[in-house]
Backbone as CSV, one residue per row, in Angstrom:
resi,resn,N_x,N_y,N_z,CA_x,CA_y,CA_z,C_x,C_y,C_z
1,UNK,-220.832,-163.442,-8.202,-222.065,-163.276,-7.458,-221.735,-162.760,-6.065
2,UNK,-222.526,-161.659,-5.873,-222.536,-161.153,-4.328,-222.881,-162.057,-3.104
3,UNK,-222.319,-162.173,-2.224,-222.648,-162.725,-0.907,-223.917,-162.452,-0.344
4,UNK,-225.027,-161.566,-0.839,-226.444,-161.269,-1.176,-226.903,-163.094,-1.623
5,UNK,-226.592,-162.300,-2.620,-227.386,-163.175,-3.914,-227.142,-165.160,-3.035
6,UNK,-225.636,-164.862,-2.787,-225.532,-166.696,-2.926,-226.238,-167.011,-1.454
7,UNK,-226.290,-165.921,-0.562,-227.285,-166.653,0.990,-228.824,-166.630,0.489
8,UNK,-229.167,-166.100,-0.557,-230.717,-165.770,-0.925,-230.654,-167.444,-1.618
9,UNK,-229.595,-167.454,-2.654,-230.094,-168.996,-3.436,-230.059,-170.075,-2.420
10,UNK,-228.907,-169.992,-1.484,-229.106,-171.174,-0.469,-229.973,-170.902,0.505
11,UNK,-230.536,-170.385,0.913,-231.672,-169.992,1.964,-232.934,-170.644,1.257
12,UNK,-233.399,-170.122,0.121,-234.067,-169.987,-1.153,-234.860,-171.898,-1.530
13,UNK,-232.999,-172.446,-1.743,-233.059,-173.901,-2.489,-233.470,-174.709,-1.185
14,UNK,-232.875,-174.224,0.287,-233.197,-175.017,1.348,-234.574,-175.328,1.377
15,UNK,-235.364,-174.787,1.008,-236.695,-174.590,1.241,-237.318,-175.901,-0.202
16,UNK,-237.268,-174.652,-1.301,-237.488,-175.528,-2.756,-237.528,-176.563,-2.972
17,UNK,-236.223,-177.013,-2.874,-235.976,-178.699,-3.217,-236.215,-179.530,-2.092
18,UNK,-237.003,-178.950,-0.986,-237.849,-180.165,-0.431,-238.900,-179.823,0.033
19,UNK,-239.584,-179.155,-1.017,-240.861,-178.815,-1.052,-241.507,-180.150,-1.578
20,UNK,-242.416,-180.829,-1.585,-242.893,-181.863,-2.482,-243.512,-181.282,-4.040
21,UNK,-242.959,-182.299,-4.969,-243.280,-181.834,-6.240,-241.921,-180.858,-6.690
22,UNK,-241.597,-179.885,-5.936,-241.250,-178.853,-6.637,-239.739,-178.927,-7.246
23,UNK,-239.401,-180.114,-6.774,-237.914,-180.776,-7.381,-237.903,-180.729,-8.811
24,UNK,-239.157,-181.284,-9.019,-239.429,-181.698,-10.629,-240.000,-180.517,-11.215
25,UNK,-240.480,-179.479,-10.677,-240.906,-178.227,-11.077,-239.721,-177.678,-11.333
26,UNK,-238.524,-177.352,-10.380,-237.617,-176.375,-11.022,-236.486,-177.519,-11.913
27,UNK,-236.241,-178.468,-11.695,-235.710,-179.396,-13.002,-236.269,-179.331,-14.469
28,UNK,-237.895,-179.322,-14.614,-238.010,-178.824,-15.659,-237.811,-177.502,-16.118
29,UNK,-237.738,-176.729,-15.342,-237.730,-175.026,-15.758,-236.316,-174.960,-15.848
30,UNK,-235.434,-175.512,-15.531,-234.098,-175.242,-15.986,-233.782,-176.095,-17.322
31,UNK,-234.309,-177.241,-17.725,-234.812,-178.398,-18.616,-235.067,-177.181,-20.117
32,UNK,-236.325,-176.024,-19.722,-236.958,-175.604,-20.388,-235.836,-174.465,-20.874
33,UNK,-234.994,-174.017,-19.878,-234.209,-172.726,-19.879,-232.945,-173.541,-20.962
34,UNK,-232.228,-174.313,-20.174,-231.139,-174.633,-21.372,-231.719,-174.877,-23.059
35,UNK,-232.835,-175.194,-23.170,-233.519,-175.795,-24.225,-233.706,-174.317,-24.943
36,UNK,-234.089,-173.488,-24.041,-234.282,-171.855,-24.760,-232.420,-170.989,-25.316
37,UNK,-231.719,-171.790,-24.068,-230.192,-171.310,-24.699,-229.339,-171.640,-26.194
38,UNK,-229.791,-172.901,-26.028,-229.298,-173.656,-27.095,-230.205,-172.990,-28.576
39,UNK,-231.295,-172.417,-28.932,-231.532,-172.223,-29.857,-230.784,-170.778,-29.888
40,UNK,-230.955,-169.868,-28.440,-229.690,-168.506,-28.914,-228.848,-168.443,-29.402
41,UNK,-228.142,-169.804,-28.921,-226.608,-169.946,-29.802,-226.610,-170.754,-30.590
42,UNK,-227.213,-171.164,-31.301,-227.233,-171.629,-32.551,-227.901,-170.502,-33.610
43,UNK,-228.553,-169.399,-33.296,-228.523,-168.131,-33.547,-227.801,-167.618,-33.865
44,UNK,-226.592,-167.682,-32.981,-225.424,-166.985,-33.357,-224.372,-167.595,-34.325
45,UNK,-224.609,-169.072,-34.121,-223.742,-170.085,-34.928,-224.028,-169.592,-36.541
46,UNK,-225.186,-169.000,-37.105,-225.574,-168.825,-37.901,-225.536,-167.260,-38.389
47,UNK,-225.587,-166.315,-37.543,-225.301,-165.141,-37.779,-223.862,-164.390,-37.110
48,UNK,-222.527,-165.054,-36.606,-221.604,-164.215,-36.236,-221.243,-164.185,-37.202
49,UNK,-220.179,-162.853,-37.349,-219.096,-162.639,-38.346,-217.923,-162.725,-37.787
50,UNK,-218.044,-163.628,-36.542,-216.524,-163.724,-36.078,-216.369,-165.553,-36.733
51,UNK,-215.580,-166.096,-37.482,-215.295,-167.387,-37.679,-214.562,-168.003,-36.666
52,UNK,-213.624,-167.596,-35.545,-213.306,-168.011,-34.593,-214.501,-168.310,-33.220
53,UNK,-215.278,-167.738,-33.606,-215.935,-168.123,-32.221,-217.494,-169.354,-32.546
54,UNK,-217.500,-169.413,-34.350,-218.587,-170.295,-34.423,-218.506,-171.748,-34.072
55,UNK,-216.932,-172.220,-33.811,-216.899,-173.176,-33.101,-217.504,-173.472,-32.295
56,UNK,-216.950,-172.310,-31.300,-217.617,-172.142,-29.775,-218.633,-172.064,-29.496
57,UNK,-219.493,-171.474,-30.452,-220.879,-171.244,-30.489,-221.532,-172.642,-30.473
58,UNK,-221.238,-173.450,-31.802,-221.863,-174.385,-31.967,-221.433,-175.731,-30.560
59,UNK,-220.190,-175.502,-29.986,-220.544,-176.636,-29.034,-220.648,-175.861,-27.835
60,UNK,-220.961,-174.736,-27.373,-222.039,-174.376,-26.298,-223.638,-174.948,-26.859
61,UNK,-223.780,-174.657,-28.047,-225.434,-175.045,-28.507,-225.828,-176.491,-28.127
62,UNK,-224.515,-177.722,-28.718,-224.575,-178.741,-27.908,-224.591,-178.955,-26.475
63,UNK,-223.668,-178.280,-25.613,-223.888,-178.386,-24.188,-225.350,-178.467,-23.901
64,UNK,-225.508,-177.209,-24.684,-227.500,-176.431,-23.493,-228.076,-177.677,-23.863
65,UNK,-228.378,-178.075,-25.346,-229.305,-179.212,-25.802,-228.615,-180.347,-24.700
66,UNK,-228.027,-181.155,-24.355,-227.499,-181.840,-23.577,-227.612,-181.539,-22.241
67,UNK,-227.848,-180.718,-21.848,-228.184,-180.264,-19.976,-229.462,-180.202,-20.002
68,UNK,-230.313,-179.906,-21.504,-231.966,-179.770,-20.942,-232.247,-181.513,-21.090
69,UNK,-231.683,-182.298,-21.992,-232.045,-183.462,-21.716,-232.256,-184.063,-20.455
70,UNK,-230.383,-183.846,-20.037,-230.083,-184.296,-18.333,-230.722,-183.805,-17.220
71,UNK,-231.227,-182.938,-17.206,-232.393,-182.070,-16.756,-233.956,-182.697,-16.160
72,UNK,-234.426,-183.013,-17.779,-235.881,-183.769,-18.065,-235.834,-185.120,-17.813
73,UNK,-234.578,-185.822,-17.975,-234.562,-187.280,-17.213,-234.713,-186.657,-15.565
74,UNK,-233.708,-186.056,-15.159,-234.266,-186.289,-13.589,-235.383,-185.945,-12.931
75,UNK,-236.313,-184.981,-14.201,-237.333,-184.703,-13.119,-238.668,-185.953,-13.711
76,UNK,-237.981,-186.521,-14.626,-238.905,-187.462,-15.019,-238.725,-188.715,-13.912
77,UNK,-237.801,-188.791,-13.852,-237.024,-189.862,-12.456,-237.626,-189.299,-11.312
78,UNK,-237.673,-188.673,-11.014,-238.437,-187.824,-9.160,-239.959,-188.355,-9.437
79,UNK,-240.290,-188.022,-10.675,-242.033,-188.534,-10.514,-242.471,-187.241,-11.610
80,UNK,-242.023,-186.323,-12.380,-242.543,-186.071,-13.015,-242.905,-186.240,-14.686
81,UNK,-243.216,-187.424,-14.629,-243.627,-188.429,-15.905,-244.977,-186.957,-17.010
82,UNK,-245.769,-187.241,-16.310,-246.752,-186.435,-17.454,-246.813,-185.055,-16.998
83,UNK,-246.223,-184.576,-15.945,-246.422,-182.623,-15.884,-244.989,-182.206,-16.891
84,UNK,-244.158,-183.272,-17.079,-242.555,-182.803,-17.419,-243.399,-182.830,-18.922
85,UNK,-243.771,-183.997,-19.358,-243.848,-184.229,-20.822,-244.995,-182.904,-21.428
86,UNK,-245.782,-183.014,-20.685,-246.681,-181.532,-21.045,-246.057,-180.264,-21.220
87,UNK,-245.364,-180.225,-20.340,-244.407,-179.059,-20.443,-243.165,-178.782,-21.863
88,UNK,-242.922,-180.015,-22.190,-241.855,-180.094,-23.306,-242.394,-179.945,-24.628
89,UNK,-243.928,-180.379,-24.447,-244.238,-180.468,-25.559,-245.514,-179.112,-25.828
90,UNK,-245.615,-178.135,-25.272,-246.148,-177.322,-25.206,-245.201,-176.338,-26.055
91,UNK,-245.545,-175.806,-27.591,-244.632,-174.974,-28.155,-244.615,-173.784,-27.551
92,UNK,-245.821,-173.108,-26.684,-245.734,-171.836,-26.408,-244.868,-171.255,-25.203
93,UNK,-244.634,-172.095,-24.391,-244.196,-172.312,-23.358,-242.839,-171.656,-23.226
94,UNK,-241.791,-171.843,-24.125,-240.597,-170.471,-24.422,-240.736,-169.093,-24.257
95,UNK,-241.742,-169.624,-24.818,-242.294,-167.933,-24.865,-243.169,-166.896,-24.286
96,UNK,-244.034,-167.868,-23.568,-244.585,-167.369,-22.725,-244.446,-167.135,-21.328
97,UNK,-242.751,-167.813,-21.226,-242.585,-167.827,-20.088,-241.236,-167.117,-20.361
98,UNK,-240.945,-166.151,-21.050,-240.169,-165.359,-20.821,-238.289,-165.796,-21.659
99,UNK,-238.282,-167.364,-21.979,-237.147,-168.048,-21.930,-236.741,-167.447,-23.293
100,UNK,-237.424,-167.731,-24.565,-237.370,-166.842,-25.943,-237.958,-165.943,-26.015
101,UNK,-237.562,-164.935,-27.013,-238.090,-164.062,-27.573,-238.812,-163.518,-29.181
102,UNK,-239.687,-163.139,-29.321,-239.607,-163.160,-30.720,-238.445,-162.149,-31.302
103,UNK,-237.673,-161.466,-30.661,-235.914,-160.785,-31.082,-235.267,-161.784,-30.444
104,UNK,-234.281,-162.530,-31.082,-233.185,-163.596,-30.423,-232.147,-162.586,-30.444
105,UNK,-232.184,-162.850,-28.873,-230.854,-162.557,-28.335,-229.489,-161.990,-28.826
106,UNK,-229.321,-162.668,-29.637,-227.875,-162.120,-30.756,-228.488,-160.670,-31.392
107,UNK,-229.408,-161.147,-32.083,-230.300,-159.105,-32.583,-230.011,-158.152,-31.666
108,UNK,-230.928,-158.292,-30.814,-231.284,-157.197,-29.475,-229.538,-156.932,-29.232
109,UNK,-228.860,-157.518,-28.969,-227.507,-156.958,-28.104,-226.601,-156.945,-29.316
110,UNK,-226.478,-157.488,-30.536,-225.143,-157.081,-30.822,-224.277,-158.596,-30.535
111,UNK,-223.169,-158.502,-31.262,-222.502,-159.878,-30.745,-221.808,-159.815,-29.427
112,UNK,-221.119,-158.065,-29.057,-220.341,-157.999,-27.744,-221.424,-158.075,-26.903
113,UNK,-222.511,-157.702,-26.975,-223.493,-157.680,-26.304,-224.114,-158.969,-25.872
114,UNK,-224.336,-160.060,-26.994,-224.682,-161.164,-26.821,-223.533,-162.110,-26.304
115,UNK,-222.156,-161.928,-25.816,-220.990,-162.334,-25.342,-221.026,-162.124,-24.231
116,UNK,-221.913,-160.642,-23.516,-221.355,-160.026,-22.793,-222.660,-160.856,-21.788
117,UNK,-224.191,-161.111,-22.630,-225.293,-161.846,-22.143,-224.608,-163.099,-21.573
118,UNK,-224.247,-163.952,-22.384,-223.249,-165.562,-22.230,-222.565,-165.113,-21.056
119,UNK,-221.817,-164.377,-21.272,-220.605,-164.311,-19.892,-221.258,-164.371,-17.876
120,UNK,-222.674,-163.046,-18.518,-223.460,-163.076,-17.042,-224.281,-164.321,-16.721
121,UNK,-224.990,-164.927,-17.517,-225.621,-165.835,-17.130,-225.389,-167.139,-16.644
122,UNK,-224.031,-167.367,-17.722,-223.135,-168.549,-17.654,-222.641,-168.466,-16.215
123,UNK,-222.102,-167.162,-15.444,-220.990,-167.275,-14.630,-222.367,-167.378,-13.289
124,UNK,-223.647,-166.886,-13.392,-224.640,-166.975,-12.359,-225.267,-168.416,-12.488
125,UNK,-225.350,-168.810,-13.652,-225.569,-170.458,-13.473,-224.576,-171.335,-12.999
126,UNK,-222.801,-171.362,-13.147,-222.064,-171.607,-12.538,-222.544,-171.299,-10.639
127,UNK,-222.169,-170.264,-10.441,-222.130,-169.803,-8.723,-223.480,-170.629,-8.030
128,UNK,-224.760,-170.527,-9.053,-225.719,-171.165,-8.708,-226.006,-172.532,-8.200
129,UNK,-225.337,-173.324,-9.200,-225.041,-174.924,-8.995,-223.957,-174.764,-8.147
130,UNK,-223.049,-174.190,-7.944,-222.064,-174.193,-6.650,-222.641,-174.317,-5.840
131,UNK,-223.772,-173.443,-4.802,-224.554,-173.336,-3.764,-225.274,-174.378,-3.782
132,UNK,-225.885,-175.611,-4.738,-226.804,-176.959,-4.568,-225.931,-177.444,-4.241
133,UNK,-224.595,-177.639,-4.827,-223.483,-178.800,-4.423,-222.866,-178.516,-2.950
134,UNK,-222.383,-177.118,-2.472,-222.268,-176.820,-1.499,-223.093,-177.635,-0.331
135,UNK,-224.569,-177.290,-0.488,-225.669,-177.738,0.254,-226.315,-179.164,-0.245
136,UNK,-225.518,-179.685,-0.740,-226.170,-181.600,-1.162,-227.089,-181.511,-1.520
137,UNK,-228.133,-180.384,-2.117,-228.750,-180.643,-2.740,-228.765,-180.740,-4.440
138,UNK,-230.146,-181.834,-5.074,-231.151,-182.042,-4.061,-230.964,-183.660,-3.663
139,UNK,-230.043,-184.315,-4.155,-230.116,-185.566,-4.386,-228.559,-186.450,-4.844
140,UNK,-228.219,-187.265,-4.317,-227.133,-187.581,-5.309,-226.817,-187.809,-6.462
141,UNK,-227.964,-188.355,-6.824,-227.603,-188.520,-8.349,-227.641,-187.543,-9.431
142,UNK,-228.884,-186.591,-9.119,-228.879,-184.732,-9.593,-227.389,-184.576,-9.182
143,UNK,-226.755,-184.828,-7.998,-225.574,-183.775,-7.922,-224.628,-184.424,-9.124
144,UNK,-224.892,-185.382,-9.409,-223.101,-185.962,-10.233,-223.457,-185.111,-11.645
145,UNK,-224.904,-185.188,-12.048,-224.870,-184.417,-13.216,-224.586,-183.147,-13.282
146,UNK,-225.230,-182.537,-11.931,-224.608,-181.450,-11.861,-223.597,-180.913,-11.994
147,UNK,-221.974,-181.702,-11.105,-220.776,-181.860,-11.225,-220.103,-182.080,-13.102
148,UNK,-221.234,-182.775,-14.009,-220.478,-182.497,-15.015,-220.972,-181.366,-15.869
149,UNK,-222.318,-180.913,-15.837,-223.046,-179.519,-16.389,-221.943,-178.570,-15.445
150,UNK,-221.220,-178.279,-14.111,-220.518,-177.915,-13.925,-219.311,-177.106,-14.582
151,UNK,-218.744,-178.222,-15.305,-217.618,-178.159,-15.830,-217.751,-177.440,-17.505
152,UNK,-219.174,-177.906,-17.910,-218.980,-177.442,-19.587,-219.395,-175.494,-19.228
153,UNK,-220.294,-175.368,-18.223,-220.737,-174.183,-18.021,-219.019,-173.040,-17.162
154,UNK,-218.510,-173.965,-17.047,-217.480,-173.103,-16.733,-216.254,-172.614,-17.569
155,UNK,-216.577,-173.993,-18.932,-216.152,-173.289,-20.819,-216.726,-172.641,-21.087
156,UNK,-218.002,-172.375,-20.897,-218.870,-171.220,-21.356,-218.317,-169.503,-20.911
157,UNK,-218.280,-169.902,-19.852,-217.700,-168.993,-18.974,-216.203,-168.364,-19.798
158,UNK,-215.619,-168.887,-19.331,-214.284,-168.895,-19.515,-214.164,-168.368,-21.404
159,UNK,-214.552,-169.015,-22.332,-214.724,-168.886,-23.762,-215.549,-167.215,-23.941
160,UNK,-216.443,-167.211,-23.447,-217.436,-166.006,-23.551,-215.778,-164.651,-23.286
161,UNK,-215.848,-165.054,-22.200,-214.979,-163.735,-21.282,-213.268,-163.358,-22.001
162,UNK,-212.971,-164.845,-22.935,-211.715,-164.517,-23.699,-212.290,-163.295,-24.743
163,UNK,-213.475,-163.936,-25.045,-213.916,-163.449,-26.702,-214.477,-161.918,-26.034
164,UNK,-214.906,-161.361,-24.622,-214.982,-160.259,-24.422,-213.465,-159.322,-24.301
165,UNK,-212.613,-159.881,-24.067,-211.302,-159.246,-23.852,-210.951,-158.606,-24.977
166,UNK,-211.125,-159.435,-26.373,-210.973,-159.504,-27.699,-211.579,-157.495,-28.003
167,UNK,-212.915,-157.542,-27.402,-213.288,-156.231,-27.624,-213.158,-155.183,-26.858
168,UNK,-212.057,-155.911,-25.535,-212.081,-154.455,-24.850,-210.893,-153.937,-26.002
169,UNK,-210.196,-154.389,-26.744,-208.632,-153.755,-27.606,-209.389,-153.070,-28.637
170,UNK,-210.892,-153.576,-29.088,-211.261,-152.924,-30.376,-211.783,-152.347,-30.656
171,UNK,-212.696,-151.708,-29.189,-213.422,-150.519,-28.725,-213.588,-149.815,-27.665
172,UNK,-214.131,-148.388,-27.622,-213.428,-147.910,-26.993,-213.950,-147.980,-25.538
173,UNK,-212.665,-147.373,-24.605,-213.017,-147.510,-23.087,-213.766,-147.786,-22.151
174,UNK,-214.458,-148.828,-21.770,-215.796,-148.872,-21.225,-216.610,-149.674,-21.921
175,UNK,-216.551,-149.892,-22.943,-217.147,-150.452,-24.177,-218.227,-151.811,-23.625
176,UNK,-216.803,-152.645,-23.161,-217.355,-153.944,-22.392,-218.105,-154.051,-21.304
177,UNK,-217.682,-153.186,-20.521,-217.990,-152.917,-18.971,-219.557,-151.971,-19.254
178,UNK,-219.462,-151.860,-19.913,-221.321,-150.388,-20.492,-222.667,-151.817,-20.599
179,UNK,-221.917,-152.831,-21.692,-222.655,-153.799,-22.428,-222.423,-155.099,-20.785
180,UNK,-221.920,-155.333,-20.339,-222.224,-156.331,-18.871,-223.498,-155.588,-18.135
181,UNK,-223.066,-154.064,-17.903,-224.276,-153.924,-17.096,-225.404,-153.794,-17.503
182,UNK,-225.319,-153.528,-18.929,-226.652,-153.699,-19.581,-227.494,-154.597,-19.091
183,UNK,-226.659,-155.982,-19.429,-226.977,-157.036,-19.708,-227.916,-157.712,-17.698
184,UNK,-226.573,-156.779,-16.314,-227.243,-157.348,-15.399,-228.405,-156.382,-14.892
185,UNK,-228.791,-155.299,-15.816,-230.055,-154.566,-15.781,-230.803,-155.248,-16.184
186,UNK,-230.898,-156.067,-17.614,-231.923,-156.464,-17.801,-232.304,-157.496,-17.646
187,UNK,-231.511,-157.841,-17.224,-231.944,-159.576,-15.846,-232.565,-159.486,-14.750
188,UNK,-232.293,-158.128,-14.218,-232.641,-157.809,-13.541,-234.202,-157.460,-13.129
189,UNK,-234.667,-156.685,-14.346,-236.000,-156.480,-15.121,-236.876,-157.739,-14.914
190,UNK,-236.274,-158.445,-16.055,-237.024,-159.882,-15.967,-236.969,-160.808,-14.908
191,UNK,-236.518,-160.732,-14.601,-236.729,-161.543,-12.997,-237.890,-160.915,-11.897
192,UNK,-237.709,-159.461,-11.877,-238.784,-158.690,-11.325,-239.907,-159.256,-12.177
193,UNK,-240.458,-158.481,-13.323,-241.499,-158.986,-13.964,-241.760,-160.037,-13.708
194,UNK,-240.937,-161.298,-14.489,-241.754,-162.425,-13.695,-242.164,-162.754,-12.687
195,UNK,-241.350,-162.238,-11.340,-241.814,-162.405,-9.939,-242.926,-161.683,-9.686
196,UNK,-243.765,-160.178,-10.219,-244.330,-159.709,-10.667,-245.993,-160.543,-11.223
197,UNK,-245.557,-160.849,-11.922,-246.518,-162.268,-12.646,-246.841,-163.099,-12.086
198,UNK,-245.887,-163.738,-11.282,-246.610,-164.835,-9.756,-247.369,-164.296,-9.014
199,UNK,-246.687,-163.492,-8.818,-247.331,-162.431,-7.478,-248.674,-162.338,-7.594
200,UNK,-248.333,-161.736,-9.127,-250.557,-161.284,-9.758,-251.210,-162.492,-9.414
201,UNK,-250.893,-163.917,-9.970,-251.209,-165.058,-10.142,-251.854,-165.650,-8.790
202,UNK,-251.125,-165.239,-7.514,-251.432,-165.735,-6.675,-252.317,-164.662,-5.802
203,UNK,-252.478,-163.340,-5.896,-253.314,-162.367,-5.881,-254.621,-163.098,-5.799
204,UNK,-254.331,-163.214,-7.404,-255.982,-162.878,-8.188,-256.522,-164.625,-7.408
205,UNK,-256.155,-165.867,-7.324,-256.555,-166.395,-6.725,-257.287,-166.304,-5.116
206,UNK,-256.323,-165.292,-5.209,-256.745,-165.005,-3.264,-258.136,-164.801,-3.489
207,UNK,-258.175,-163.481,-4.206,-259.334,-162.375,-4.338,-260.536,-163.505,-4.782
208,UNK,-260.240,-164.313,-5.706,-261.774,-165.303,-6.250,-262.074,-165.998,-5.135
209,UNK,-260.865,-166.480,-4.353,-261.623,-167.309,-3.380,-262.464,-166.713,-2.414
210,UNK,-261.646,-165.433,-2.209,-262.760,-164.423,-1.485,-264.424,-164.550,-1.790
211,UNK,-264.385,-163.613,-3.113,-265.425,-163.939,-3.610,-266.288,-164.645,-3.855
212,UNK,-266.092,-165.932,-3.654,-266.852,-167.358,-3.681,-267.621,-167.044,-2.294
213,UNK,-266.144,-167.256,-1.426,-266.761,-167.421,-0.090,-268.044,-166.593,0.247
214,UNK,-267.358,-165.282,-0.062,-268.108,-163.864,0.825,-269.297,-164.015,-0.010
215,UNK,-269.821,-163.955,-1.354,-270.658,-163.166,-2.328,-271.662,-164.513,-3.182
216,UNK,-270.641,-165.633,-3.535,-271.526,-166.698,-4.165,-271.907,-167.612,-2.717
217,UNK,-271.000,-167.990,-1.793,-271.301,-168.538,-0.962,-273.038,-168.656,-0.271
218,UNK,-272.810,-167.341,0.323,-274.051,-167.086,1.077,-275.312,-167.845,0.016
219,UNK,-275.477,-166.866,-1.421,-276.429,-167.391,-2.274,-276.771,-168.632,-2.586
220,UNK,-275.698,-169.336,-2.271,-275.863,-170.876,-2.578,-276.668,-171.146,-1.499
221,UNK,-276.326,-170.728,-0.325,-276.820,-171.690,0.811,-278.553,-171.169,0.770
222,UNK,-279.765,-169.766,0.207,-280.307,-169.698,0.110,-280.896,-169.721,-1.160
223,UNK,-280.358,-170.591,-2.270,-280.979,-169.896,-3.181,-282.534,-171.546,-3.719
224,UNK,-282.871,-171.751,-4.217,-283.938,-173.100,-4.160,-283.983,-173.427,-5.842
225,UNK,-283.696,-174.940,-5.294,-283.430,-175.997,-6.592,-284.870,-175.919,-7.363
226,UNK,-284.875,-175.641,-8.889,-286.270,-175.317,-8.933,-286.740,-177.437,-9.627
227,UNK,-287.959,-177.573,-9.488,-288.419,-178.802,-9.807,-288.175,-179.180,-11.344
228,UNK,-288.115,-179.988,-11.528,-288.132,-180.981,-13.205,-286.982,-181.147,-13.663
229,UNK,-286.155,-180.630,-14.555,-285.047,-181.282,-14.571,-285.253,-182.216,-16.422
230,UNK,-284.995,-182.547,-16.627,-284.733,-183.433,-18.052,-286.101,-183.659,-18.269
231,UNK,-287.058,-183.295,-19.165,-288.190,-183.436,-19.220,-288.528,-184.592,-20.828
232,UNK,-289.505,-185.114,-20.910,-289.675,-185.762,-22.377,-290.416,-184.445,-22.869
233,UNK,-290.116,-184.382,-24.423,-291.063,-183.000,-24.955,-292.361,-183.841,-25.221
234,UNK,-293.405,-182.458,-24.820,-294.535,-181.851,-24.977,-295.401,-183.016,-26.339
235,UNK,-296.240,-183.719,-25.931,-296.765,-184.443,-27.877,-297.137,-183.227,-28.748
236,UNK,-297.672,-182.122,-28.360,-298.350,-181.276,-29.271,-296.660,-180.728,-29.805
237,UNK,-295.635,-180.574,-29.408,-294.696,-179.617,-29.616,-293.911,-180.850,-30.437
238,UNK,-294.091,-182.371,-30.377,-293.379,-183.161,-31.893,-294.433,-183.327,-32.774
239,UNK,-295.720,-183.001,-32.683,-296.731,-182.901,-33.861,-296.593,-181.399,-34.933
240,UNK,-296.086,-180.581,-33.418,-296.044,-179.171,-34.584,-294.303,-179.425,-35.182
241,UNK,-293.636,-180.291,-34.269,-291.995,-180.057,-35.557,-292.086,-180.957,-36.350
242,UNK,-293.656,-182.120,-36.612,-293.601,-182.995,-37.727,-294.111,-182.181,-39.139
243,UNK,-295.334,-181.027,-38.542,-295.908,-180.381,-39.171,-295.311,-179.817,-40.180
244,UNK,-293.700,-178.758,-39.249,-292.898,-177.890,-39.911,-291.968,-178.651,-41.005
245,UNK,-291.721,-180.014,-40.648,-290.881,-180.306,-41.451,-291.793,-181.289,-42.900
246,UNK,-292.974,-181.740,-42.972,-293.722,-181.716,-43.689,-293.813,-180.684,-45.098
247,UNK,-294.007,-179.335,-44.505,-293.755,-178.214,-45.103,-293.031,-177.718,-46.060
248,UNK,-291.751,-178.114,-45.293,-290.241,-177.910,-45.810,-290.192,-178.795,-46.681
């Protein structure tokens, strides 16, 4: 990670994690994110044709499932008891928030490709939690878990980047280095977009409140409550629906 990037996350988290609430907001969204990893690689556990690496596959799949747990306890611990549980239990929520896809990951890229995905994300979630621990945030007891999600994300790391070496010998020149930047293009993408998507989000709120103010406002303050309100019906109008149903 660029010296960019890591003053933006610590500048960034200074703020975040003592925002009120929002501790437990980005605990679950990382909660939600490992929870979206772990089904990629168990994706792959199921579709590589490398037999050496389905090991690896399958206990990265354990890690992620195991960090979104450790995750959802702490933001359940901060105070988010029923926004966390809504959130977990919302099936659409992967997906609508960008974390799955209906193409898993292993499809779209290819296995060097999907190695080459593992290697960037793993090594930016590493540098990432460096900069909370760096800066004590947010909490001590978040940090110790952190300190051991630490360590498995830096097998990730490390495992991904052997098994990329593997293909710089077995294809040709560039091969690896073509499929990384792919991979930090299109992170790149999605991160825009979604920031993109807030952006609208908090737009379009602006603009309604406008509108209230400027356009319904005024009308309210002139417009006149008209009289009656819940009325008993009419006798002639239950003599004529005794009539109709007589009929019938």
């Amino acid at each position: 990670m660029g010296v960019l990037r890591r003053t933006w996350i610590g500048m960034a988290s200074e703020v975040s994690w003592r925002l009120p609430g929002w501790p437990v907001k980005l605990l679950t969204a990382f909660s939600q994110a490992e929870r979206g990893s772990a089904y990629d690689v168990l994706y792959a556990v199921e579709h590589t044709k490398r037999r050496d690496l389905r090991l690896r596959y399958f206990r990265h799949a354990m890690d992620e499932a195991r960090h979104a747990n450790i995750f959802v306890r702490r933001a359940q611990a901060l105070g988010g008891g029923d926004r966390t549980q809504a959130v977990l239990t919302d099936s659409a929520y992967l997906g609508d928030h960008g974390i799955i896809d209906s193409e898993a990951l292993f499809d779209r890229y290819g296995e060097m490709g999907f190695l080459a995905f593992v290697y960037v994300a793993e090594a930016d979630a590493v540098e990432q939690f460096k900069v909370y621990l760096d800066r004590d945030l947010p909490d001590a007891d978040t940090q110790q878990h952190l300190q051991k999600i630490l360590k498995d994300e830096r097998f990730h790391v490390s495992y991904s980047r052997a098994a990329l070496d593997y293909y710089r010998d077995k294809t040709p020149k560039g091969s690896v280095e073509k499929a990384i930047r792919k991979v930090h293009l299109d992170r790149f993408k999605e991160r825009w977009l979604r920031l993109s998507l807030d952006i609208g989000h908090v737009v379009t709120s602006i603009w309604m409140t406008l509108m209230y103010i400027v356009l319904v406002g005024p009308f309210r303050v002139f417009a006149r409550t008209e009289s009656g309100g819940w009325q008993a019906p009419r006798p002639q109008l239950l003599q004529g629906m005794k009539a109709a149903r007589s009929q019938g």
